[in-house]
C-alpha positions, 0 to 999 in steps of 0.5 A: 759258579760262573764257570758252571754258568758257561757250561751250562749255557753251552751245553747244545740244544735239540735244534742246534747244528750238526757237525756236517750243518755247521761245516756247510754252513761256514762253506756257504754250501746251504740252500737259500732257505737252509741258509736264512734259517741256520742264520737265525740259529747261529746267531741265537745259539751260544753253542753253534757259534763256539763250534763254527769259531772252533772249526774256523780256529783250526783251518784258517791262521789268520787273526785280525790284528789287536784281537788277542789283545782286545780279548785279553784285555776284556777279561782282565775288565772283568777280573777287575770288576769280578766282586762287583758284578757277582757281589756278595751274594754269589749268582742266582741258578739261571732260569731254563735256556732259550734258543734266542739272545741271552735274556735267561741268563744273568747279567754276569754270565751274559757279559763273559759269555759274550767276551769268549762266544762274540770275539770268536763269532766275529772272526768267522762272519765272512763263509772262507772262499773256495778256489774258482777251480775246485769242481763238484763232479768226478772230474780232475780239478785244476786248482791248488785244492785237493776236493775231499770226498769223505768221512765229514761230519757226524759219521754213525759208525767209524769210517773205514777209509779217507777218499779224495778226488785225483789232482792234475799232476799228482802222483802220489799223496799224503793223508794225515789223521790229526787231533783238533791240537794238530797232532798227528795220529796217523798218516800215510802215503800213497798213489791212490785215491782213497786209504784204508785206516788201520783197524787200531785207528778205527778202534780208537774213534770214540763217540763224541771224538772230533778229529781232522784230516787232509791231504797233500798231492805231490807231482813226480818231482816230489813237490807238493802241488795241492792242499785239501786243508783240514776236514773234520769228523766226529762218530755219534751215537744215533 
């Protein structure tokens, strides 16, 4: 029943953020206005805070010290104290969802949904911050980032290519296509901007599939001299 609790209460709701929203949102990349409402949003939304806290978890390696412990810790509490927060008579079904707080959900669902959503919320509070010298424009950037141009977020029918912007220096880069895991399903080299995916790849994006890539440029030595980091994007069906 709890675990149907959960699922339930992070099923996403007509308002809630899509995957390009979310990735503009955690790069502080919005409008003032777009900000300030994304910001009521997020913070009232189950489901857009445990999809900001699953792309942060796959780009960033950092964790705060003690936090594994701090969560490991409050699930063993609640293991503890399970016959006594659910009782006897098991969990009553919650009433429909609201878009702010967890008024509409019981007291025991509430608590392990904050133990999992909250822990992975407050490792994202500060948007990650860009090199100063990755630019905006068709010019060649100066900085340790390779500026990718496309596919990111939701994307209506499967992309046909990976496209970045050229790195002082570089003579060739490597483009990889990946699980949200890190696994690899394709990758490719070449001295140009822009790679074609191969037909069996595009094949096998599916509809609600997430998955991650990025590019690495090399200089003429063959040393890696800039890193895009991880970029999502996920087919839907409009």
């Amino acid at each position: 029943m709890a675990r149907e609790l959960l699922r339930t209460a992070l099923v996403p709701g007509a308002g809630c953020l899509s995957t390009d929203e979310l990735a503009r949102y955690a790069e502080d990349a919005l409008g003032t206005a777009d900000r300030s409402a994304a910001d009521r949003h997020v913070r009232g939304c189950l489901n857009c805070q445990a999809e900001l806290a699953l792309r942060l978890s796959v780009t960033s390696g950092d964790v705060r010290t003690g936090e594994a412990d701090v969560v490991r810790d409050g699930v063993a509490r609640l293991e503890r104290r399970a016959a006594e927060i659910f009782g006897a008579a098991g969990v009553a079904a919650p009433p429909p969802r609201r878009w702010f707080g967890l008024s509409g959900l019981p007291v025991a669902a509430a608590v392990v949904v904050l133990v999992i959503a909250g822990s992975l919320y407050l490792r994202v509070a500060k948007p990650p911050e860009l090199p100063g010298g990755v630019t905006t424009e068709d010019e060649v950037t100066r900085s340790l980032t390779v500026v990718v141009r496309g596919p990111l977020g939701d994307q209506t029918e499967a992309p046909r290519r990976l496209e970045w912007r050229a790195v002082d220096g570089a003579v060739r880069y490597r483009a990889r296509l990946m699980e949200v895991d890190r696994r690899e399903v394709w990758s490719t080299s070449t001295p140009a901007l822009e790679v074609d995916l191969p037909a069996p790849v595009r094949t096998a994006l599916t509809p609600g599939r997430t998955l991650l890539w990025d590019v690495t440029a090399y200089d003429a030595s063959g040393a890696a001299i800039a890193e895009s980091g991880a970029q999502s994007f996920r087919l839907v069906i409009r």
